[in-house]
C-alpha positions as CSV (number, residue, x, y, z in Angstrom):
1,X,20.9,-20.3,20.5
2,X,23.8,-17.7,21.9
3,X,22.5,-14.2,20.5
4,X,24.7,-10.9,21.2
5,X,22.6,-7.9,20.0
6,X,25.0,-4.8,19.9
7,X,24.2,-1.1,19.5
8,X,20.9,-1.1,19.6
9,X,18.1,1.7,21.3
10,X,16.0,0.5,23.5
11,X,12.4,1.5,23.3
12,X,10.6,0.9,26.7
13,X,9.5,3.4,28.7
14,X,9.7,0.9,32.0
15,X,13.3,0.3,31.5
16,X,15.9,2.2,33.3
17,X,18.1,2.2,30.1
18,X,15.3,3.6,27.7
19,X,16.2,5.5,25.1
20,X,19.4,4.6,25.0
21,X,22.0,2.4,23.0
22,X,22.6,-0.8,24.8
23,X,23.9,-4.8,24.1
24,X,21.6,-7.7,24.7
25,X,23.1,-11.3,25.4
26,X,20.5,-14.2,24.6
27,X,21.7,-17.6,25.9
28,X,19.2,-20.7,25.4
29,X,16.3,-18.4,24.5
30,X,16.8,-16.2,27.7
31,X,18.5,-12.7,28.3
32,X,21.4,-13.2,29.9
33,X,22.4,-9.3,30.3
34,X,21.5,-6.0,28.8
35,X,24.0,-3.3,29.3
36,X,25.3,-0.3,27.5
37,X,28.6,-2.4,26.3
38,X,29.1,-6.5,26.5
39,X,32.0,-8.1,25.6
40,X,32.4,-11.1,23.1
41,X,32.0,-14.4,24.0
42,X,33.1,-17.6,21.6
43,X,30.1,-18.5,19.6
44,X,27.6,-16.5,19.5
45,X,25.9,-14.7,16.6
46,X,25.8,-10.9,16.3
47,X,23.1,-9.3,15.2
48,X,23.6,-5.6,14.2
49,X,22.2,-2.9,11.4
50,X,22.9,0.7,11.7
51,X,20.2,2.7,13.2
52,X,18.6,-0.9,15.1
53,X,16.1,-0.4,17.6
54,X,14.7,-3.5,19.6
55,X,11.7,-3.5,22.2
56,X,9.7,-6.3,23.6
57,X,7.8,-8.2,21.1
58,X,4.4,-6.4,19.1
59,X,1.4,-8.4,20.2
60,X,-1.5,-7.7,17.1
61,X,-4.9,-8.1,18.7
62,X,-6.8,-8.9,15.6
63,X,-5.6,-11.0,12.8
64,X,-7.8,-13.8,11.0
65,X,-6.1,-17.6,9.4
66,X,-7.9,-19.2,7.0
67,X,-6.7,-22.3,8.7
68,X,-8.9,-24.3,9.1
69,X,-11.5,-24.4,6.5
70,X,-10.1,-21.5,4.2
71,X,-6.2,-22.7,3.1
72,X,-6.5,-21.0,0.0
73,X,-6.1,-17.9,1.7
74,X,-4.3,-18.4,4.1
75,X,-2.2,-21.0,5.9
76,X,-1.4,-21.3,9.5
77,X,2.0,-21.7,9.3
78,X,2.6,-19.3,6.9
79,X,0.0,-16.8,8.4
80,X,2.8,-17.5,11.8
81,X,5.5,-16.3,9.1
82,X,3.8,-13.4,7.8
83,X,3.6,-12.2,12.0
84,X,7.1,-13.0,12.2
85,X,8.5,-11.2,9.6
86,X,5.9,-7.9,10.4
87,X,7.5,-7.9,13.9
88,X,4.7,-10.0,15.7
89,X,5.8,-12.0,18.4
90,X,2.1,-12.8,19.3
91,X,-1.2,-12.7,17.7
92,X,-4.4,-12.8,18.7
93,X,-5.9,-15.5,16.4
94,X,-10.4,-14.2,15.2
95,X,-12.6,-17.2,14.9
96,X,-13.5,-17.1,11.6
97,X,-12.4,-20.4,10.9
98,X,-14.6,-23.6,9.4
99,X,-15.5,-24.8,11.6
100,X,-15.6,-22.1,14.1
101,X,-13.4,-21.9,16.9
102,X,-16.2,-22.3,20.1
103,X,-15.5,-25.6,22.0
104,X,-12.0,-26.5,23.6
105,X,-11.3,-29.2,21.2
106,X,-10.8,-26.7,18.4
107,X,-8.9,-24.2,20.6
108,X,-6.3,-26.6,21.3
109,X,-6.2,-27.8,17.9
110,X,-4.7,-24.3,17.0
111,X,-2.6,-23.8,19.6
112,X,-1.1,-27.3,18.7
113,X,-0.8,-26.5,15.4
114,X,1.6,-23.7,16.5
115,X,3.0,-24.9,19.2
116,X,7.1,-24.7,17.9
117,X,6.5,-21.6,16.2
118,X,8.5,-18.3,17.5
119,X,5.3,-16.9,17.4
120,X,2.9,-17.5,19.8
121,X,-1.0,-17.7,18.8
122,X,-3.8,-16.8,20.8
123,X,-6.8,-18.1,20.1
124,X,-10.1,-15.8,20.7
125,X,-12.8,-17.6,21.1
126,X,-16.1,-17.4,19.8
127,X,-18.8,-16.0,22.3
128,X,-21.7,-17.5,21.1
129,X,-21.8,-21.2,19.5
130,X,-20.9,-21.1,15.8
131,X,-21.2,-17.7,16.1
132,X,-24.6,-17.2,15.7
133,X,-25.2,-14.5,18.3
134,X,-27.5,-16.9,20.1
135,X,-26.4,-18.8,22.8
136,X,-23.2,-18.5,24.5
137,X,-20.4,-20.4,23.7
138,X,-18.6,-23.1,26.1
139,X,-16.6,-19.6,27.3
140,X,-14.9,-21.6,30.2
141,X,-13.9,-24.4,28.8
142,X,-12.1,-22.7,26.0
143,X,-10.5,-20.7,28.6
144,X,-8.8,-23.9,29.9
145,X,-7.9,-24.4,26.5
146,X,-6.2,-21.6,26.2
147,X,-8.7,-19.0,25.0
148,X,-7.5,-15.4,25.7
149,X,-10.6,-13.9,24.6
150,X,-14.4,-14.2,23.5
151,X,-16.1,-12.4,20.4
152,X,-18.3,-12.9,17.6
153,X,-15.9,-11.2,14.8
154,X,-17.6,-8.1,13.6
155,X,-20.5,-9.7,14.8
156,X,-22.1,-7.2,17.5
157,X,-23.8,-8.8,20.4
158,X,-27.5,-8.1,19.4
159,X,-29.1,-9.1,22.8
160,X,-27.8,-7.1,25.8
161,X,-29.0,-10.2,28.1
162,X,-26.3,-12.0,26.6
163,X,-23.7,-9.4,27.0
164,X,-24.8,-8.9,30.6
165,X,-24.5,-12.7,30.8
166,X,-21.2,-13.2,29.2
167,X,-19.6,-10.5,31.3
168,X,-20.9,-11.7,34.5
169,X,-20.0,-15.1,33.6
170,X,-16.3,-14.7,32.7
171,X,-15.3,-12.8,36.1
172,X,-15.0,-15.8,37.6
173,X,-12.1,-16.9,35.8
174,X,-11.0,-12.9,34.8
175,X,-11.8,-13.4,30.9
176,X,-12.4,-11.1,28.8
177,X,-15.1,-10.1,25.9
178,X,-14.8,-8.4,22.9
179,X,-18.2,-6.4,21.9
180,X,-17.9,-5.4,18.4
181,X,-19.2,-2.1,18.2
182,X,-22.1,-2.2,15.5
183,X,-26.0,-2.3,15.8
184,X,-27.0,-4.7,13.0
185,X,-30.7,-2.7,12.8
186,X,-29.0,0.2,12.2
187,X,-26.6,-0.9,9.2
188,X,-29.4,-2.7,7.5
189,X,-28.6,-3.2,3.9
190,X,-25.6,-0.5,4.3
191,X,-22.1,-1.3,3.1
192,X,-19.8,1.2,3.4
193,X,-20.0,5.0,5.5
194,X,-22.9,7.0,5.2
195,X,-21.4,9.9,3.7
196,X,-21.1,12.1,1.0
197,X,-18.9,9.3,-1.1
198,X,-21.8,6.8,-0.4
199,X,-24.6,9.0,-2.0
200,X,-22.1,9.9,-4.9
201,X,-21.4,6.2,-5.6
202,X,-25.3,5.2,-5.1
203,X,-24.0,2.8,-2.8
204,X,-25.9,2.3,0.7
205,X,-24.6,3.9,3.3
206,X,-23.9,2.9,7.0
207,X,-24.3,5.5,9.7
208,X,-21.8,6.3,12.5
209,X,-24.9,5.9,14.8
210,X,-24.8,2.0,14.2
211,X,-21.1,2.5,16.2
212,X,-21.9,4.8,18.7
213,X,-25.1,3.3,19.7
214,X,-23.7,-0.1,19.9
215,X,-20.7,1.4,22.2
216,X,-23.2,3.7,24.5
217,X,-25.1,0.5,25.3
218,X,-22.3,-1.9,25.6
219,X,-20.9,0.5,28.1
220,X,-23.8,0.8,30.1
221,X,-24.3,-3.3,30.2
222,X,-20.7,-3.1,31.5
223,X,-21.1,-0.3,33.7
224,X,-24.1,-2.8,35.1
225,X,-22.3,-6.1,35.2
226,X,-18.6,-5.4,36.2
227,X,-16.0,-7.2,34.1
228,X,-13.4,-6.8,31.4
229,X,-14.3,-5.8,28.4
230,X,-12.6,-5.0,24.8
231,X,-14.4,-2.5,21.9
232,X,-12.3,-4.2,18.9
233,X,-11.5,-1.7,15.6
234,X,-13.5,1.5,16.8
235,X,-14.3,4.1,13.0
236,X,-15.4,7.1,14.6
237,X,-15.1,10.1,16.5
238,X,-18.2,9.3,19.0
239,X,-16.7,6.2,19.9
240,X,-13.3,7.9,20.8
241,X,-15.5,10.6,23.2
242,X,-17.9,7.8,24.5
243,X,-14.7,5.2,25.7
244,X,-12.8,8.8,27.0
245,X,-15.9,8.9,29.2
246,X,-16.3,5.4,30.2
247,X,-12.5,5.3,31.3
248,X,-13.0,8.2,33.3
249,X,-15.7,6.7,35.1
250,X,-13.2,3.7,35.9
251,X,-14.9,1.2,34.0
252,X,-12.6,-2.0,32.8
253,X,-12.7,-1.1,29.3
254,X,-10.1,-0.9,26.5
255,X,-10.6,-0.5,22.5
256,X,-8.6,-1.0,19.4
257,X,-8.7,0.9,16.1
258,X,-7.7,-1.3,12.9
259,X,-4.5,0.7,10.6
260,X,-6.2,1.0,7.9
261,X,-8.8,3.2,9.5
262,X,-5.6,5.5,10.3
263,X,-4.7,6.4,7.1
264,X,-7.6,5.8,5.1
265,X,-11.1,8.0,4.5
266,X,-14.4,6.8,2.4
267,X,-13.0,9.1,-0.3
268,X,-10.8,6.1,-1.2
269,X,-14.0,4.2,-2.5
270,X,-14.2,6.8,-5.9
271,X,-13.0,3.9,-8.1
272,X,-15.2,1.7,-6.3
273,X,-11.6,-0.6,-5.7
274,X,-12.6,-3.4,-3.3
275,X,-9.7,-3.1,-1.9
276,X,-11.0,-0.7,0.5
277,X,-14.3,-2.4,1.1
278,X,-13.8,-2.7,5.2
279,X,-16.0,-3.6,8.6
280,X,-15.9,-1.3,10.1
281,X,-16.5,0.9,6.9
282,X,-13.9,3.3,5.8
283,X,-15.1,6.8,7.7
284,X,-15.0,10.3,7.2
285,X,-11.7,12.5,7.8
286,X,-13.0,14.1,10.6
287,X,-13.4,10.6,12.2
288,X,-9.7,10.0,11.1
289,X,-8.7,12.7,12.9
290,X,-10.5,11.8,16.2
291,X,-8.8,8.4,15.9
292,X,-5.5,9.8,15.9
293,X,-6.1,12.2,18.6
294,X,-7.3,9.3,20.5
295,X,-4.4,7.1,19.9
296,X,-1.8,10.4,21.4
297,X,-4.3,11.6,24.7
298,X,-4.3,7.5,25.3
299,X,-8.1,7.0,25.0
300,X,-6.9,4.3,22.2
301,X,-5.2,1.4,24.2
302,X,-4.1,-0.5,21.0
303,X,-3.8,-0.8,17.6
304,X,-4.0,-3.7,15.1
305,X,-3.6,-5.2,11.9
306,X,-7.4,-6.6,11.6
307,X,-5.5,-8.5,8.8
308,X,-8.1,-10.5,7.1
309,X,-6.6,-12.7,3.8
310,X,-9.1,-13.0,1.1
311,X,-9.2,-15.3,-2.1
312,X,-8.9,-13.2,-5.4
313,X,-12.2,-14.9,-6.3
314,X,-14.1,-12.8,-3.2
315,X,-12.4,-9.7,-3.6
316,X,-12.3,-9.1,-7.2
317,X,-15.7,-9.1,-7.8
318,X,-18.7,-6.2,-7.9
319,X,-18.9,-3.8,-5.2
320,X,-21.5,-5.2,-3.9
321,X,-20.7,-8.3,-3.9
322,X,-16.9,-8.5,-2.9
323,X,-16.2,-9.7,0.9
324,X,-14.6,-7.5,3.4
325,X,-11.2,-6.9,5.1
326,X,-7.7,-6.3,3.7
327,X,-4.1,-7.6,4.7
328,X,-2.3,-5.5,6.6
329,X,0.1,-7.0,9.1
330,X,3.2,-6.2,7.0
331,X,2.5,-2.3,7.0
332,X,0.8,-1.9,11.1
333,X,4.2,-0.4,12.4
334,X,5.2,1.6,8.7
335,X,2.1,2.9,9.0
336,X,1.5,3.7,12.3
337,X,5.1,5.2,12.3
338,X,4.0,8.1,10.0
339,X,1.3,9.4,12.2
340,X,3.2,8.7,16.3
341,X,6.7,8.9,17.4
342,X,8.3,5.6,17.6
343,X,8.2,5.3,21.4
344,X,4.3,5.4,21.3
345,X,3.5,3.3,18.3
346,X,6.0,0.5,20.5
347,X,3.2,1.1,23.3
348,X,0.3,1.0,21.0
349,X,2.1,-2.4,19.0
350,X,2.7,-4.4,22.8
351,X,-0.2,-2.8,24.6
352,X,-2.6,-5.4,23.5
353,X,0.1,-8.7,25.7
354,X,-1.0,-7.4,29.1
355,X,-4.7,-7.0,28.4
356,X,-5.3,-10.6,26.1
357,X,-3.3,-12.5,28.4
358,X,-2.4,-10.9,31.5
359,X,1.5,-10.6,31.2
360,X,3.4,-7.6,30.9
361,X,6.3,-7.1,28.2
362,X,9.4,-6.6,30.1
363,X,12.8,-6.6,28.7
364,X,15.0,-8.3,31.9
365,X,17.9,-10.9,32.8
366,X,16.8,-13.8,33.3
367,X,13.6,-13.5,31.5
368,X,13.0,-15.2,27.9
369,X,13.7,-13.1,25.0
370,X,10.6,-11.8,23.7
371,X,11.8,-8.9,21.1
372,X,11.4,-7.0,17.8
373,X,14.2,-5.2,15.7
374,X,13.4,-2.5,13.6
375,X,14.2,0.8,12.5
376,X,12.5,4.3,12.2
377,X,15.3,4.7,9.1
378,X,14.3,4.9,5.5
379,X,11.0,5.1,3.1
380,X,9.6,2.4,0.4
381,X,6.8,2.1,-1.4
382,X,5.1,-0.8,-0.8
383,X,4.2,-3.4,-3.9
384,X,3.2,-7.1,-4.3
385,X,6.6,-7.8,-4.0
386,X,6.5,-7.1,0.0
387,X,3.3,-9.2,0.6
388,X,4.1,-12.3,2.3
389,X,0.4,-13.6,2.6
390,X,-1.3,-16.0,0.6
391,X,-3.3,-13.6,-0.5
392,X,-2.9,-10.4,-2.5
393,X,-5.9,-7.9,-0.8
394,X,-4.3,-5.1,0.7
395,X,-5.5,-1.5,0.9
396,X,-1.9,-0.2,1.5
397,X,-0.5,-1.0,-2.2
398,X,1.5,1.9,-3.7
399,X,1.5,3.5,-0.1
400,X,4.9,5.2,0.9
401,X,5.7,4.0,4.1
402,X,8.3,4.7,6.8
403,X,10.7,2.5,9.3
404,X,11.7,-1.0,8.6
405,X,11.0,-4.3,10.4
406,X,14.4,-6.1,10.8
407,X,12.5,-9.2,12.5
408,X,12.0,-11.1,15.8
409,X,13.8,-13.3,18.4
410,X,10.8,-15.2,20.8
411,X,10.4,-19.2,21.4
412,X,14.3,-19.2,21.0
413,X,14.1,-18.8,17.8
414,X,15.4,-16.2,15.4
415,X,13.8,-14.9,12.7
416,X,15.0,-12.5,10.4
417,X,12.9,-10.5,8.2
């Protein structure tokens, strides 16, 4: 595959030539030379659209297959297609598979499974066995498999022994755990914010202590133990001051916030539309706020899709009774384009590479190509029409959205959304 890329701006703030228009050459998968002007060579395809933009490629930190166990929401290989064409070069792959991914055999089966994709999947594995909170998982030898994490997904880890276990346990071969930041005692029967909205709907409510709680005694466990350790999808403002605090104490700790908790409040929930029936639960606007300011002073490392395909039989059901989680990976960078510039909603879409799996995202000769095309240019509204999942459950439907996602080149391959 011989790739010319031509008048394109480069966004990456550790390249000499950020900022500015420049040509790539891709030969065989690798970049052969970026400069402002390249010359023709026989053969090769050019890409170009007016207003292009390329960086290396968006890594999303949090996105769930139904594969194996739920294919009627979701299949691997089009889940890899869905990345691809939302300007994912990488995902970070949630457990929540049947069976559950905690045992190397089943981490290699997904790797396998997309092993001549352009996009590369990350399996996270689950910290306890089958998820149960209970016992820890075989955390080591899913690491040899090829494990980038460990997590129960929004599961938080109920016994602090086992936290202070699993992050003592990991540093010897540098892995990393993901503590999802809810008490379980404190949400109780609760099911979406405590708020003003919940008492109006008569639905139970779920307090922002559950999250800040959870965080304050993560942080201390980690604090205790030493080790790396990732607060996934964050809701509220108390988390944003407690990690702000942790960081500046050194501790190894980064977070993510999910988009949908970007640009949505609980005041969405007035129709009682399942659509917006989250975990973490939709929070106030004040806590909307705090996540923005977080994401712009840097307290907020990533952010991700928390993509989560569900069945129109599970989501189109009673309140009360309808499962959790929306698609998103399609809108992360429209959306996240409304509310940053484009140079930091790059950082906070290829942040999450270094921290999963210990490589940096670097744009050099020699190197394989690992990029995403897009463009800060235009609006749409987005419709069923732009949703490439199996399944239908997004919160973002008649949203007006920014940018456009022009599509990747990684694995040399090309794909064009």
């Amino acid at each position: 595959m011989n790739i010319r890329i031509t008048s394109a701006t480069l966004i990456d703030n550790q390249h000499n030539l950020n900022g500015q228009e420049v040509c790539i050459r891709i030969k065989d998968g690798k970049i052969d030379a970026i400069e402002p002007q390249l010359d023709a060579q026989d053969g090769e395809t050019v890409i170009h659209h007016k207003n292009l933009k390329v960086s290396s490629g968006w890594f999303d930190s949090s996105v769930n297959l139904g594969e194996p166990g739920h294919e009627e929401r979701e299949t691997l290989a089009n889940g890899l297609q869905v990345a691809a064409r939302s300007g994912f070069t990488s995902i970070a792959a949630q457990p929540t598979t049947v069976p559950v991914i905690d045992n190397n055999s089943s981490v290699r089966y997904l790797r396998d499974r997309a092993a001549q994709h352009a996009v590369d999947l990350f399996p996270i594995g689950a910290l306890t066995q089958g998820a149960s909170g209970i016992d820890l998982a075989e955390l080591y030898d899913m690491h040899q498999g090829g494990a980038v994490a460990f997590g129960d997904y929004q599961q938080g880890v109920d016994n602090p022994n086992l936290l202070k276990l699993a992050l003592q346990y990991v540093q010897g071969f540098g892995g990393l755990v993901l503590a999802f930041p809810q008490s379980k005692q404190l949400v109780g029967k609760g099911i979406v914010n405590e708020g003003i909205p919940a008492t109006n709907l008569g639905l139970k409510g779920i307090p922002a202590l559950a999250e800040s709680l959870q965080i304050a005694r993560d942080l201390h466990v980690l604090e205790y133990t030493g080790g790396k350790l990732h607060i996934p999808t964050i809701s509220t403002k108390a988390a944003v001051a407690l990690i702000g605090e942790a960081k500046t104490k050194g501790l190894d700790v980064t977070c993510s916030v999910a988009i949908a908790h970007l640009v949505f409040t609980d005041e969405a929930l007035s129709e009682f539309d399942t659509r917006y029936k989250l975990m973490p639960p939709l929070r106030a606007e004040e806590d909307r706020q705090a996540l923005i300011a977080g994401l712009k002073d840097g307290t907020i490392d990533m952010v991700c899709s928390d993509h989560d395909p569900i069945d129109i039989e599970n989501k189109k059901l009673e309140f009360d009774h309808a499962m959790y989680g929306t698609i998103a990976q399609e809108v992360t960078y429209k959306a996240l384009l409304s509310l940053v510039s484009e140079e930091k909603a790059v950082r906070l879409l290829t942040a999450a590479r270094e921290r999963f799996t210990g490589e940096k995202s670097t744009i050099t000769a020699g190197k394989p190509a690992n990029l995403t095309f897009f463009s800060t240019e235009g609006t749409s509204v987005y419709t069923k029409d732009h949703i490439f999942s199996k399944s239908k459950n997004s919160a973002f439907l008649g949203q007006q959205l920014p940018g456009t996602v022009h599509g990747i080149i990684a694995n040399n391959q090309w794909i064009n959304a």
